[in-house]
Residue, then its C-alpha position, 0 to 999 in steps of 0.5 A: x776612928x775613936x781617940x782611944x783606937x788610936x792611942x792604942x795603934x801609936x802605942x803599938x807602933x811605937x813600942x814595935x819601933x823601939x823593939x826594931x831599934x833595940x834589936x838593931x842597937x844588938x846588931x851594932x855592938x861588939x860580940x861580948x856576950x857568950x852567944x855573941x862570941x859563937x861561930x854563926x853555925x855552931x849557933x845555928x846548928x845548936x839552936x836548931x837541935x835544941x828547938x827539935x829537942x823541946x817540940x819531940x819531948x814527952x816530958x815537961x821536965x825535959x822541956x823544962x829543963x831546955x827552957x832553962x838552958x835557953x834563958x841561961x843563954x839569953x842571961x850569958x849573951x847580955x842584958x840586950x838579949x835578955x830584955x827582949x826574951x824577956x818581953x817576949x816571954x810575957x806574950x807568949x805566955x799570955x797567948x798560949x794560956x788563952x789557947x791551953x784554958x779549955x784544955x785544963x777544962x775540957x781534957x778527960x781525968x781524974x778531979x783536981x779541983x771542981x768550980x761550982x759557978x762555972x761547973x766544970x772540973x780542972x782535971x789532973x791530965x788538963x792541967x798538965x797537958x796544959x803546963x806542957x804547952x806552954x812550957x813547950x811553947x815558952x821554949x821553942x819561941x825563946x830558942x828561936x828568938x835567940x836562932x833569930x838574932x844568931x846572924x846578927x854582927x855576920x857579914x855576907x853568907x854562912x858557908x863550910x869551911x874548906x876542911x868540911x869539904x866546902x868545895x864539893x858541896x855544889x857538885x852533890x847538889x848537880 
């Protein structure tokens, strides 16, 4: 193996590692952010719908607009939080655009732009198919990033509390 392959696999395993500790550091603070405060299910149940909301939307507004209350969660649950969305935002982006190129290249529709070197055509349908991928994607990994740390500070399973009708809960499932 070269030198430079394995720079490439330290840096790698190194910045996974700091990424493990930073996540663990959020785990071992006290709740002070707005998400940290939130009963675990209400977290739960809220992200679940609001992932469900941005896959189901036809509109880029809409998701876009998901997209900002989800970074405005992250921003409200503290500079921790924040820094990894963050991080994880620059991925995302760059792997979804990989995957939305040939879609603004490709996708049948009225002319925007014409790249003579290349000879092809960036179409008006294209280029908002793809703003909506990636918009789409953008939201629904940043929700899940923040449905993942939504356990974190929990002790010991999520359960119903008892006015919910807890204890009927296992004879429905018989």
């Amino acid at each position: 193996m070269s030198r430079r392959r394995g720079d490439f696999i330290e840096r790698t395993i190194r910045a996974i590692d700091e990424t493990m500790e930073r996540a663990g550091r959020i785990e071992e603070t006290p709740a002070e952010g707005f998400f940290r405060r939130l009963d675990p299910r209400v977290k739960i149940c809220g992200m679940l719908l609001l992932i469900l909301a941005a896959v189901a939307s036809h509109h880029i507004a809409v998701t876009a607009a998901i997209f900002a209350l989800g970074a405005a969660i992250a921003l409200a649950s503290g500079k921790t939080v924040l820094g990894i969305t963050a991080k994880m935002w620059s991925g995302v982006l760059l792997f979804t655009g990989v995957i939305a190129l040939p879609a603004i290249l490709l996708t049948p529709g009225a002319a925007l732009w014409h790249i003579p070197w290349l000879g092809a055509t960036i179409t008006g349908p294209g280029l908002r198919s793809a703003a909506h991928l990636i918009v789409r994607t953008e939201t629904t990994a940043t929700l899940a990033l923040m449905l993942a740390l939504a356990g974190c500070g929990q002790k010991g399973p999520l359960t119903l509390p008892a006015s919910v009708g807890a204890a009927s809960a296992p004879a429905a499932i018989k």
